[in-house]
C-alpha angles and dihedrals in degrees: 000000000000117000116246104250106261085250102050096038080060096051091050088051093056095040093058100043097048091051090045090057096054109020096130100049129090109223108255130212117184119124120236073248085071107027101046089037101033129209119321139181089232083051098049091045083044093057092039091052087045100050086039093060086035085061103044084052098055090044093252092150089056093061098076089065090073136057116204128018125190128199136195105213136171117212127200132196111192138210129347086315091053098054088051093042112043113109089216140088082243133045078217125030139133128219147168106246115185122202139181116233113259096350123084093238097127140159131205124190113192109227104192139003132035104351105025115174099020120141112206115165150156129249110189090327088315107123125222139177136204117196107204087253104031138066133280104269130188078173087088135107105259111252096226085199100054095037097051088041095059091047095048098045086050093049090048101046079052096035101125087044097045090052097033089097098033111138097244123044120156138160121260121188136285121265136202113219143120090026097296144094107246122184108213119227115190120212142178145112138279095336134043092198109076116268131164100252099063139039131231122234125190107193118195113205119200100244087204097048096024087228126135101243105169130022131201121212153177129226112216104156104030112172097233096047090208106188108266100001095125090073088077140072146200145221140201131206117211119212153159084039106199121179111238105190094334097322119102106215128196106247080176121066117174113191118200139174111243112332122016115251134218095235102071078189082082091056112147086210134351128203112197104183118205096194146025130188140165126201091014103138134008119286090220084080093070081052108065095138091063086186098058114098124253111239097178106194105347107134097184094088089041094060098051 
């Protein structure tokens, strides 16, 4: 039997430890704001008010006037972690994904490695490949990883305008990190408390742009299920912010595992994306089963 490279064999260790410690807690966010003051009406107004101006300054109320959008994204898993971890056939590869807006009907096409040239996409939560030399299939067995990938890059690139209308939206907090001022807004769904149904989410709003420029969040239904990975969080760090028809869109994503840090150099994963569109092909593409039902937005059969 072949010994485990030193650098692998360490990840593994501390893999395994840290999930060990922790294995039978759900990762919390709420912030000592809201667990020493509680929730409150004047909070709730406070966090609404604040989402609300987070999504007019990215341009959020400009996205319902498209349809579609595609990006051409790189996406980069670093280090031993990363190679365990990436959801894709490569630590590094670029591809073309194509969305419609607030739905899950996405498409991805691989543009180098292992699988270059390879479609793989979601109609209303029904998964579907296309091999460079073969047909367009749904009568395949569904990739977790690619399917909760496309679902998760869409929510985030959408994120202000998906969580603008959750039931329950309060103020946090501020915070002082990375140099900034952020204000803290605290969603989820049903509970505050964590629960399994539902994820938490801790938004930090520039308080100088108004954007919402890193977001906290729970994985509850992770594709691995790894034990005791749901102890855990992640963050993202939205950068390079350019305006695309009135919506300013991260080029920079930095990916990190638990609290952002201030050397971008630690990220988890990173998505550089080379180029943004709307309106750039017809949505009838992400439709290619013309009898399945469209389900829009609804999560609930995503989540099965």
């Amino acid at each position: 039997m072949k010994h485990l490279q030193l650098p692998l064999m360490s990840g593994l260790i501390v893999v395994f430890l840290l999930m060990m410690s922790s294995a039978c807690q759900l990762a919390d966010l709420r912030t000592p704001h809201i667990l020493e003051d509680g929730l409150s009406d004047a909070d709730a107004e406070k966090g609404r008010a604040l989402l609300e101006s987070a999504w007019k300054a990215q341009g959020m109320d400009q996205l319902r006037k498209h349809k579609v959008y595609s990006v051409t994204l790189e996406d980069h898993w670093r280090g031993t972690m990363g190679k365990m971890s990436t959801l894709w056939p490569d630590q590094r590869i670029h591809m073309d994904i194509k969305y419609a807006i607030n739905t899950f009907d996405s498409q991805l096409q691989f543009l180098d490695g292992k699988e270059k040239g390879k479609i793989a996409g979601l109609q209303s939560w029904q998964y579907y490949e296309k091999t460079p030399d073969g047909p367009l299939s749904f009568e395949v067995p569904t990739n977790a990883n690619y399917r909760f990938g496309l679902a998760a890059f869409q929510y985030f690139f959408e994120l202000a305008d998906r969580l603008k209308d959750a039931p329950l939206i309060t103020y946090a907090g501020q915070k002082e990190a990375l140099g900034k001022t952020f204000d803290l807004v605290f969603v989820t769904w049903d509970l505050p408390e964590p629960h399994e149904q539902h994820d938490h989410y801790r938004l930090w709003i520039d308080q100088k742009t108004h954007r919402l420029e890193v977001a906290e969040y729970t994985i509850r239904d992770a594709p691995q299920n790894v034990p005791g990975s749901q102890s855990f969080f992640g963050s993202i760090w939205f950068q390079d912010f350019r305006e695309i028809d009135g919506v300013w869109i991260p080029f920079e994503q930095y990916v990190f595992v638990n609290e952002p840090k201030d050397n971008t150099d630690k990220y988890f994963h990173k998505l550089t994306v080379s180029q943004f569109e709307f309106d750039s092909f017809d949505p009838k593409i992400l439709y290619p089963n013309p009898e399945i039902e469209r389900l829009g937005d609804d999560k609930l059969i995503g989540s099965e």
